[in-house]
Structure formats: structure tokens, C-alpha cells
C-alpha positions as CSV (number, residue, x, y, z in Angstrom):
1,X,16.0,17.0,7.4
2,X,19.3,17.0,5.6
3,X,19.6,18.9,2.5
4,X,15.7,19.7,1.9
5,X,15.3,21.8,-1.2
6,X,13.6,25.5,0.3
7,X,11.8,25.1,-2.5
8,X,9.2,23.2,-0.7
9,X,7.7,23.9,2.1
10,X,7.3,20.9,3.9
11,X,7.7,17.2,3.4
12,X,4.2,16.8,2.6
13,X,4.6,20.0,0.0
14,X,7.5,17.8,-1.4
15,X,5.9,14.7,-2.0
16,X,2.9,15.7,-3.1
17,X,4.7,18.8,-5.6
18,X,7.1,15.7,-7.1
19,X,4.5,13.2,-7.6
20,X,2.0,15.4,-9.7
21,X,5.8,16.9,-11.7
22,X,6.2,13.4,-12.7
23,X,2.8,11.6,-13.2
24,X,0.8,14.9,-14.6
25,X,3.1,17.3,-15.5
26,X,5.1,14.5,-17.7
27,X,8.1,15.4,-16.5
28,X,9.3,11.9,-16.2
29,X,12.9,12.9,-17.1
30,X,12.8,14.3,-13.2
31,X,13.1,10.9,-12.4
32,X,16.6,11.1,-12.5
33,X,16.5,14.4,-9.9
34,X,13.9,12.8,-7.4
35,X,14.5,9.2,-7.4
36,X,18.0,7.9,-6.1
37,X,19.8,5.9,-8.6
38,X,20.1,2.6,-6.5
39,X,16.3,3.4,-5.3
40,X,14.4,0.2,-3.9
41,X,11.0,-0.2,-4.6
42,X,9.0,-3.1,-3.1
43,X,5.6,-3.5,-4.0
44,X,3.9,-7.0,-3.1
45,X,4.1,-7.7,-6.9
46,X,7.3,-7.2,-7.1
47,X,10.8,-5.6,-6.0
48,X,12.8,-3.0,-8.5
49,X,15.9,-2.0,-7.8
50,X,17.2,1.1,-9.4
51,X,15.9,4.5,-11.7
52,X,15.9,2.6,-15.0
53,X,13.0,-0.2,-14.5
54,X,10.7,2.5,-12.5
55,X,11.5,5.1,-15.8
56,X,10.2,1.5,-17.9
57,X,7.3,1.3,-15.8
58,X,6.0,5.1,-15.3
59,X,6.5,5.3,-19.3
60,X,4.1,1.9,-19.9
61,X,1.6,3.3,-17.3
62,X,1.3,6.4,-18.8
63,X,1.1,5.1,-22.1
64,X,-1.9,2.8,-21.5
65,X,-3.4,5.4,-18.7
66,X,-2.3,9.3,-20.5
67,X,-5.2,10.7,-18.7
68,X,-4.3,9.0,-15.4
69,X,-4.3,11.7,-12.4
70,X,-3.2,11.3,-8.6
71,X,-4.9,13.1,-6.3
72,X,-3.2,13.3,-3.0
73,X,-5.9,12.7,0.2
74,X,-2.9,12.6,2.8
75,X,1.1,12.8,3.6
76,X,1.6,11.2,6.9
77,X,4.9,11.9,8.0
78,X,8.1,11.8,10.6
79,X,11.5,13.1,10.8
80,X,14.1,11.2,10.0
81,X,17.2,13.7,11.0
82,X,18.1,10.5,13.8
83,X,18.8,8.2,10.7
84,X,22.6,7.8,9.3
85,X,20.8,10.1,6.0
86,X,18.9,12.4,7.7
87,X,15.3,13.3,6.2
88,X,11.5,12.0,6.7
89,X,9.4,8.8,5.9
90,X,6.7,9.9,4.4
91,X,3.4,7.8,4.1
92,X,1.1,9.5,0.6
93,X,-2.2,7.7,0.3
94,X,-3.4,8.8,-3.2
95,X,-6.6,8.0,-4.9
96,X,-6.3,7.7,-8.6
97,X,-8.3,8.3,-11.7
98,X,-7.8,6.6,-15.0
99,X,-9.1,5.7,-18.4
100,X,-7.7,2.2,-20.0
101,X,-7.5,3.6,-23.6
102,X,-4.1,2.1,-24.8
103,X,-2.6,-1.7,-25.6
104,X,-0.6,-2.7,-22.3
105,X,0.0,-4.9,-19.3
106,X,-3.9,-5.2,-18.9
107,X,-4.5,-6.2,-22.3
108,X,-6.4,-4.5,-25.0
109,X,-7.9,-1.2,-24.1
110,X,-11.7,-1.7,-22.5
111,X,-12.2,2.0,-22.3
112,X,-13.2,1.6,-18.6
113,X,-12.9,4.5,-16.2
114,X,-10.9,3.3,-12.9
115,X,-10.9,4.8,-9.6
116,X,-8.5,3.0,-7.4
117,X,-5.8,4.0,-4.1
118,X,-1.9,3.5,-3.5
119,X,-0.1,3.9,-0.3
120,X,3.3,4.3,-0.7
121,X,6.3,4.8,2.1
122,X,8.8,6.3,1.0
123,X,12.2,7.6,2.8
124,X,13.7,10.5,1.3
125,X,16.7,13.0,2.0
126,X,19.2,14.6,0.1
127,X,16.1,16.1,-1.7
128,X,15.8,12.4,-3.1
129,X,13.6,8.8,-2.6
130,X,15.9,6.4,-1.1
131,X,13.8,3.6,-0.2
132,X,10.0,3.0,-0.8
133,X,7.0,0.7,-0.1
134,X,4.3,0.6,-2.3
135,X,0.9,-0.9,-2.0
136,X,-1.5,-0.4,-4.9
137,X,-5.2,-1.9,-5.2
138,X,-5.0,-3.8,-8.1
139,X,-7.8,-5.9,-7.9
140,X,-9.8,-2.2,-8.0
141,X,-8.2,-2.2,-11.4
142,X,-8.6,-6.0,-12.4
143,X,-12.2,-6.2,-11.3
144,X,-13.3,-2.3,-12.9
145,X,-12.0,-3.6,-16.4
146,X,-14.8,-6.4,-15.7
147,X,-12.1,-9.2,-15.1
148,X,-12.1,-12.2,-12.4
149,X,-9.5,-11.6,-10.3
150,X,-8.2,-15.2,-10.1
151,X,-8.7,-15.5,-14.3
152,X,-6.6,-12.2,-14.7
153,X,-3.8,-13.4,-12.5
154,X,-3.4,-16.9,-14.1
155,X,-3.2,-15.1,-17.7
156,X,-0.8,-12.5,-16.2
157,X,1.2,-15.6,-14.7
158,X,0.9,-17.0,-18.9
159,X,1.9,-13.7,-19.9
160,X,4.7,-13.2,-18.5
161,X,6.1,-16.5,-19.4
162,X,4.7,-19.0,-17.2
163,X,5.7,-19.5,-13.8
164,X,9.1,-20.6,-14.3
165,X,9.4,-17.2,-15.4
166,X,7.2,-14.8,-14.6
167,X,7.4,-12.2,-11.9
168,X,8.0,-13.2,-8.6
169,X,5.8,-11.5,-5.8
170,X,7.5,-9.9,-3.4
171,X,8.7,-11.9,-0.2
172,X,11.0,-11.0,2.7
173,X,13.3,-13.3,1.3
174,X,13.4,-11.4,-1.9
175,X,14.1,-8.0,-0.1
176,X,17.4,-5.8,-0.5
177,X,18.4,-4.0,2.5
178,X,17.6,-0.3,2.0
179,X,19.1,2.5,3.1
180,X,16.0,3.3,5.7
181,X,15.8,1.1,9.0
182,X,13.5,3.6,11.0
183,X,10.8,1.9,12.6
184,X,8.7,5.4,13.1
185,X,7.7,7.4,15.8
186,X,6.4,6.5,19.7
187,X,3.7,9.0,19.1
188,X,0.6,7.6,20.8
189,X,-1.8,7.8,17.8
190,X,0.5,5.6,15.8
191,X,0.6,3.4,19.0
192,X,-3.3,3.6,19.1
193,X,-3.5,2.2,15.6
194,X,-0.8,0.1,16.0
195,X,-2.1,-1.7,19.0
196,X,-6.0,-1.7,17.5
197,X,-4.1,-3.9,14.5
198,X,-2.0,-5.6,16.9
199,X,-5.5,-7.1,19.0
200,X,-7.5,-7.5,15.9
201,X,-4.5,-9.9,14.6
202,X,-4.2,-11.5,17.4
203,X,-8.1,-12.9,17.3
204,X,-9.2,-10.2,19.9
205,X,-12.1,-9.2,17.7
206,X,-13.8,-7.7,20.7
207,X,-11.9,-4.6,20.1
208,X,-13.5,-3.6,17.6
209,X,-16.6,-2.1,18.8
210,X,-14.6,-0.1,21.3
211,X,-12.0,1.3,19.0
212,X,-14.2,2.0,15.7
213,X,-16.9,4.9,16.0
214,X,-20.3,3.2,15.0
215,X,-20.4,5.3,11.7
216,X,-16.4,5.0,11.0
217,X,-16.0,5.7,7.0
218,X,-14.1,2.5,6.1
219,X,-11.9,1.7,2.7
220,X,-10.5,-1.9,1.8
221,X,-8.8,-3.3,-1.2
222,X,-11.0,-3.8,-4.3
223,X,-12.3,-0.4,-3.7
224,X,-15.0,-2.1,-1.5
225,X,-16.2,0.9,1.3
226,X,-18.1,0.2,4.6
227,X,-19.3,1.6,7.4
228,X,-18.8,0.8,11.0
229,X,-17.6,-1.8,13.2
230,X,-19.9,-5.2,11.8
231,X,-18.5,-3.8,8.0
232,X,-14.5,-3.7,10.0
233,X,-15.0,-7.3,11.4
234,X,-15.8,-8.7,8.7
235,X,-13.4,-7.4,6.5
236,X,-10.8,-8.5,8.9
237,X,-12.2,-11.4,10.0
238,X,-12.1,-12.6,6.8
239,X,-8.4,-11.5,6.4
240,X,-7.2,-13.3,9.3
241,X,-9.2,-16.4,9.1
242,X,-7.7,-16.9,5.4
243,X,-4.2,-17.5,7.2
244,X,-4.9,-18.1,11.0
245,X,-1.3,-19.5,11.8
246,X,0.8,-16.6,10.1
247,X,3.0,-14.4,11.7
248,X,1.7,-10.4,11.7
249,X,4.6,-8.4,12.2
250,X,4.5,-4.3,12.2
251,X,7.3,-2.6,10.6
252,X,6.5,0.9,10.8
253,X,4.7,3.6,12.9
254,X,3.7,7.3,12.5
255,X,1.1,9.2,14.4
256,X,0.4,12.5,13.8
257,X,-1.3,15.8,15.0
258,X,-1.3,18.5,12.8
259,X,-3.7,21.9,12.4
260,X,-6.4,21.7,10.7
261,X,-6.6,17.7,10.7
262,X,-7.8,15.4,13.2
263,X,-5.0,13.1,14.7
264,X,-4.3,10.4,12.2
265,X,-1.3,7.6,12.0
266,X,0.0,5.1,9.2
267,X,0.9,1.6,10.2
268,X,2.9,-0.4,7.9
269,X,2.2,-4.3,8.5
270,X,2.6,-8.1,6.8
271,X,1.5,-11.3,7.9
272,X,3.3,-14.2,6.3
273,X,2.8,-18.2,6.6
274,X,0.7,-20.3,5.1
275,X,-2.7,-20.5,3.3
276,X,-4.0,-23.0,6.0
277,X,-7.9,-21.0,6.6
278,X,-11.1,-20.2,5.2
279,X,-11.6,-17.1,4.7
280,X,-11.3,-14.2,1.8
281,X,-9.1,-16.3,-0.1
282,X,-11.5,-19.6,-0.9
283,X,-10.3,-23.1,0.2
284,X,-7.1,-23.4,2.1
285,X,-4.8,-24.8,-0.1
286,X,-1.5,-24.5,2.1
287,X,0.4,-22.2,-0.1
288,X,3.1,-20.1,1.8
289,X,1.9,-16.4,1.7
290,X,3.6,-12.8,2.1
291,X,1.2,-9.8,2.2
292,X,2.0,-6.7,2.5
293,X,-0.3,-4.2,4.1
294,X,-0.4,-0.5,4.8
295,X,-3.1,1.0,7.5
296,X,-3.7,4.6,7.5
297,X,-6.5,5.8,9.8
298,X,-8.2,9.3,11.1
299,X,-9.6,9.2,15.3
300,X,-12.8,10.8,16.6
301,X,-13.9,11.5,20.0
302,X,-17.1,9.0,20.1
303,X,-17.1,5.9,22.2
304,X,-13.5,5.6,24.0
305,X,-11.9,7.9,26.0
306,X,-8.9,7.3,24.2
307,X,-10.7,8.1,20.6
308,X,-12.3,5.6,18.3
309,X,-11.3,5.1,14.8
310,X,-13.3,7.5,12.8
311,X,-12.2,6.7,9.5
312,X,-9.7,3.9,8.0
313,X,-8.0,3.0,5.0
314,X,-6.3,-0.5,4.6
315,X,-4.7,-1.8,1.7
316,X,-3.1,-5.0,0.2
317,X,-2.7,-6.4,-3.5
318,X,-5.3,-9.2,-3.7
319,X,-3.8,-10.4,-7.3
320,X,-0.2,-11.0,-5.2
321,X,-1.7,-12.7,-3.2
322,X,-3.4,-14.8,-5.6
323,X,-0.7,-15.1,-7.7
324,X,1.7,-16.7,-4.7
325,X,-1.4,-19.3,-4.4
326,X,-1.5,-20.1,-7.7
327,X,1.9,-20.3,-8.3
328,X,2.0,-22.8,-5.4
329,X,-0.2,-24.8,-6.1
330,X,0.3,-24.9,-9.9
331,X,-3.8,-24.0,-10.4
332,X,-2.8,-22.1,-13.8
């Protein structure tokens, strides 16, 4: 991993040491050490290119959040030291705490505690973030502060100047080429995962009660928790028969088998084409859709000789979603 400050021990000692220096420890100036200047940021909300708008954005959060606290549950990580720039991809699923106390993006403060997740890839080296994907659960945070989901994004898309103007959601036609073109690791828990998703997307249901233990712990956006396979298939069920003719592509892979853990992966994923389903997201209304997804998942030994899915985390920004729908179809 090329030119890894000894300071910290390990990628996952890294990521998690930097994120709490910034976020809790306020030292937001340490942008400017940790974050390459011509850092890439997608997010399905939007794409950032450069230190300045993420300095912008940490400030506002932390002015309408200053009690807000990340709590690291996982790094899942691989070598990059192959790649032109050396280093790791990491993937950091965080779950975050929160009080809206402050004026900001979400309006007046409510005063509502929030417990929400983020995934976010990111590839570093050169003891910097290079490139990142970012996924957070924002309708967790829409629908905690008591707000509609579809009512919050339509004032968002008035706030921000209509949609002539507002913030575009992030599409691969949007995307800057980063610096990071890894596409993971051939470890066979990432391939596990990656070939669980890869069935479920392609309508082979059946799968799931093979491949998810009967009391898998299970996470979704909206901070919604379930248990087992009937509470997976629904969940993506729903997901798929929302947009039944888009394309699901994976982009990245990592497995891994540390001590002390069981074997666990992250699976970066999108599905993009049209709104032409029923499903999670009402009435098809044909709207051409990018979502961005991030899978990270734990195995057991019940059920499969192969392990079953013992616990799993997905997550995607419903609001983006919306928000490409509504754009589309001009429902404001």
C-alpha cells in the first residue's frame, strides 16, 4: 500500500482514525491532509468534484447536526498495491447518530433524534482519498423528522431552484473518471455475495431460502430491519419489480476473512433503466432510473454447505430515486 502513514495500523485503523478526526474531533481543516484535492465523490444525489464543496458540505452538516457521531460497525477492505497508485479500497459501513437542532438543508430544526447508516467506498493511497462512493439513507432521515418522502423531495427539488436548476442525481452519464478502476478481489465470499445478488436480480427468487439463514439479521434503506428470508424477498422483490427491465450491473467485489470476525464481503451494485413496474416505487410512470446500491453482508454455517447469509446490510437513497421520477415526470 504505497506511502501508508505508520501511524496507523491498518487500513481499517486509517479510515476509521480519519473519519472520527474530521466529523467528532472537528478537525475539518484535515480535510486538506486526507482528502485529495481533485477528490470524486459520487453519491446518488449527486457528484462533487474536488476538497472545496465536501469542506462546504461537512461545515453545513455539522452546523445543523454539532452533536452528530459516526460510529464505525465495519471496514471491509482489499489491497490495491496492483493499481497504477497503489493503496486499498476500503468499504466503512457507519451507523450515525444525530439531533436536528439547527436551520439547514432539512428545514427548520424539529429537534428529532436520527439514527441512520452510510456505506461509503473509498480508494485511498498516498495516505489520501482519491476516489469515493457514497451511499447514505436519507429517507431514514426524511421520514425520522416526520416528513413524506415524496413531499420532502418535491420541496427539496423547489428549494433548490426548481428543476431547471436544482441538483441533478447522480447518473453514469454524470460520472468523472476517477483515478480507481479496481473491480475488487476473486475472493470467494465476495463471489458468494456477489452471485446471491446476481440470482436475486435476475428473478431467481428461489435462492433465497438457500442462501439466507432462517433468522439472518437484515437492514434496508429507511432504517427498516427484518428477519429472515420471507422479510429478504420481499424487500427485494419489491426492488426489482419497481424496474423489471433494467440493467443490474456489479462494479465492485471484496470478500473477506479476518480474526475475530466471521467471513463477510461488500458488493457495490446499480441497476439503471426505466420505471416500467410495480413495485416499491408506486405506479410505473416510465421515468429513466440510476440507483446506486451498496451490499455488505456477514455468512453463517446454517443451511448450505457453502454458508448462508447470516446478516445483511443493503443500502440505496430512496429520495434519488424519487427525485429522478419526479423530475421526469414533472409531478412537482
Amino acid at each position: 500500500m504505497k506511502n501508508f502513514d505508520p501511524k496507523w495500523t491498518d487500513p481499517a485503523h486509517y479510515i476509521l482514525g480519519i473519519t472520527k478526526a474530521i466529523w467528532e474531533d472537528r478537525g475539518i481543516d484535515t480535510l486538506h491532509t486526507y482528502y485529495g484535492d481533485d477528490l470524486i465523490v459520487r453519491s446518488p444525489a449527486s457528484i462533487v468534484k474536488g476538497n472545496d464543496g465536501i469542506i462546504a458540505a461537512t461545515l453545513a452538516t455539522l452546523a445543523e447536526f454539532p452533536d452528530r457521531a459516526l460510529f464505525g460497525e465495519d471496514v471491509i477492505w482489499c489491497d490495491a498495491s496492483d493499481h497504477a497508485n497503489g493503496g486499498f479500497l476500503s468499504s466503512h459501513r457507519l451507523i450515525c447518530t444525530a439531533t436536528h437542532t439547527q436551520q439547514g438543508i432539512y428545514g427548520p430544526p424539529t429537534g428529532r433524534a436520527l439514527t441512520y447508516r452510510i456505506i461509503a467506498d473509498c480508494f485511498c493511497a498516498d495516505n489520501q482519498v482519491k476516489d469515493e462512493w457514497l451511499v447514505r439513507d436519507q429517507s431514514a432521515i426524511v421520514q425520522q423528522m416526520g416528513f413524506d418522502v415524496i413531499d420532502w423531495t418535491r420541496d427539496l427539488i423547489r428549494r433548490e431552484g426548481g428543476p431547471e436548476h436544482c441538483v441533478q442525481p447522480f447518473s453514469p452519464a454524470l460520472n468523472i473518471e476517477g483515478p480507481y478502476q479496481g473491480r475488487g478481489t476473486d475472493d470467494p465470499w465476495g463471489q458468494t455475495l456477489a452471485d446471491v445478488l446476481y440470482r436475486i436480480m435476475s428473478a431467481e427468487f428461489s435462492t433465497i431460502p438457500g442462501r439466507y439463514d432462517r433468522a439472518a439479521a437484515l437492514a434496508y434503506p429507511g432504517h427498516k430491519t427484518g428477519t429472515g428470508p420471507r422479510d429478504a424477498d420481499g424487500f427485494w422483490l419489491g426492488l426489482r419489480a419497481s424496474f423489471p427491465s433494467a440493467k443490474f450491473e456489479i462494479h465492485h467485489i471484496i470478500g473477506a476473512q479476518d480474526p475475530q470476525t466471521s467471513p463477510r464481503a461488500a458488493v457495490r451494485w446499480s441497476l439503471d433503466g426505466v420505471h416500467d413496474g410495480w413495485g416499491h416505487f408506486g405506479r410505473p410512470t416510465g421515468a429513466n432510473v440510476h440507483v446506486m446500491g451498496i451490499t455488505h453482508a456477514e455468512f453463517g454455517p446454517y443451511g448450505h454447505e457453502d454458508g448462508t447469509v447470516r446478516r445483511e446490510w443493503t443500502l440505496f437513497d430512496e429520495t434519488a430515486i424519487w427525485k429522478q421520477i419526479l423530475l421526469q415526470t414533472g409531478d412537482i
